[in-house]
N, C-alpha and C positions, 0 to 999 in steps of 0.2 A: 421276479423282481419288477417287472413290466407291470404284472397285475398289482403289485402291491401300490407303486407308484399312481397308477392310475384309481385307483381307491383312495387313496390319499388327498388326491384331486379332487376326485367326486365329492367326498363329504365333506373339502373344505378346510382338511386337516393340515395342508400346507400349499404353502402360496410360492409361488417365483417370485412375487413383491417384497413376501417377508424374508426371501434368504439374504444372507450375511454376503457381499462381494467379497471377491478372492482375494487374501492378504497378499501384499504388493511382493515381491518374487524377495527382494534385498530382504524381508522380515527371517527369512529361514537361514541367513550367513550366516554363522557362525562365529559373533564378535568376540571372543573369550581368546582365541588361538589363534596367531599367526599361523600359515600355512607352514613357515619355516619350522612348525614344531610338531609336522604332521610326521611320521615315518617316511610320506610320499610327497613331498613339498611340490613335485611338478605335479599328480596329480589332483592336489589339493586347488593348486593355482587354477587348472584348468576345469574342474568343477567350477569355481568360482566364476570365472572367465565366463563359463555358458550357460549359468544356471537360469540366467533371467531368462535366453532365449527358452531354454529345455522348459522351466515351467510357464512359461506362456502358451509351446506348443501343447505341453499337458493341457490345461484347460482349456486348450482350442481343441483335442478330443484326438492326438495325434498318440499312437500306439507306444513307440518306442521312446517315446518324449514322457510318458506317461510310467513307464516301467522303469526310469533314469532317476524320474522323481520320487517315487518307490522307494526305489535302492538305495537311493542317499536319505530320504526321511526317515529309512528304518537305521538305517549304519553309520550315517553322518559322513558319508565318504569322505575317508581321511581327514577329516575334522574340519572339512569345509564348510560342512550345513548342519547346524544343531538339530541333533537325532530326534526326532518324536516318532515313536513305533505307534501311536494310535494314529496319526495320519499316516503314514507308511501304512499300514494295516490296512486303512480307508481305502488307498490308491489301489492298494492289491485287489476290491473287495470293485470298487469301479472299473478294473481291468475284466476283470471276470466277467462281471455282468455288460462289457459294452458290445459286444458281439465284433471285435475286431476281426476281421478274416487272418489276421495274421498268427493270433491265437495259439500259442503248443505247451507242450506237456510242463517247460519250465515254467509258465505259469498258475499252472496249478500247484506244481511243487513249490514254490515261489507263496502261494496264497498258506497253502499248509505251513510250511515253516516260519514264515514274517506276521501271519495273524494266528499261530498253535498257542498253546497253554505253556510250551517251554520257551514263550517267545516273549510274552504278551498277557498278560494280567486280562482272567476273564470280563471285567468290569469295563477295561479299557477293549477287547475287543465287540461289546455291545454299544461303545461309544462311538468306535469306527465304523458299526452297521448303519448307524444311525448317521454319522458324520457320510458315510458311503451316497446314503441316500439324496440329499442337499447335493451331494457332488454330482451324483449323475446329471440329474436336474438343472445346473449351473454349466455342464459343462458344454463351448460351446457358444455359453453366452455373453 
């Protein structure tokens, strides 16, 4: 991934200038559903309650903050955060490649199941390599 990015660089093919800044944390709530019509109403509230901090430590490059944002882009936990599996997918795809020491096997099972073909529409997981990539890049900044 290292190599890829740095080729990218070299010939010019993507900039840090030209990436998109990270959509403000409130865009991914979940406006449609009160919490009170989640199954988990207090878990619902309490995603809500910390998602701003959770996805800010995500793009500040923070492991467990990064796999939180994951989980709820792919599942919407409890109808907190409007589900997008091709970012969910992306984060999985960023986790993999940031070399976090903290790093174990549910990760990888985590990337197979949330970016697989019974998860994730192949089209959309070519969207997430590509969305992947911009993230690493970003993250951080």
């Amino acid at each position: 991934m290292q190599l890829l990015l740095a080729g990218l660089f070299a010939c010019g093919c993507v900039s840090l200038v030209d990436a998109v800044p990270w959509p403000v944390a409130e865009s991914y709530i979940n406006p449609l559903v009160d919490c009170s019509q989640s199954a988990n109403p207090g878990a619902c509230r309490h995603t809500r309650d910390t998602w701003k901090t959770e996805y800010g430590d995500a793009i500040d490059g923070k492991y467990q903050a990064q796999r939180n944002v994951a989980f709820c882009l792919s599942t919407g936990c409890d109808k907190a955060i409007q589900p997008d599996k091709m970012l969910g997918c992306a984060w999985r795809i960023v986790i993999a490649k940031s070399g976090h020491a903290e790093l174990d096997d549910t990760d990888a099972t985590n990337l197979k199941l949330f970016c697989g073909p019974d998860y994730i529409a192949q089209a959309d997981r070519r969207a997430a390599e590509t969305q992947a990539i911009s993230m690493v890049m970003m993250i951080g900044k």
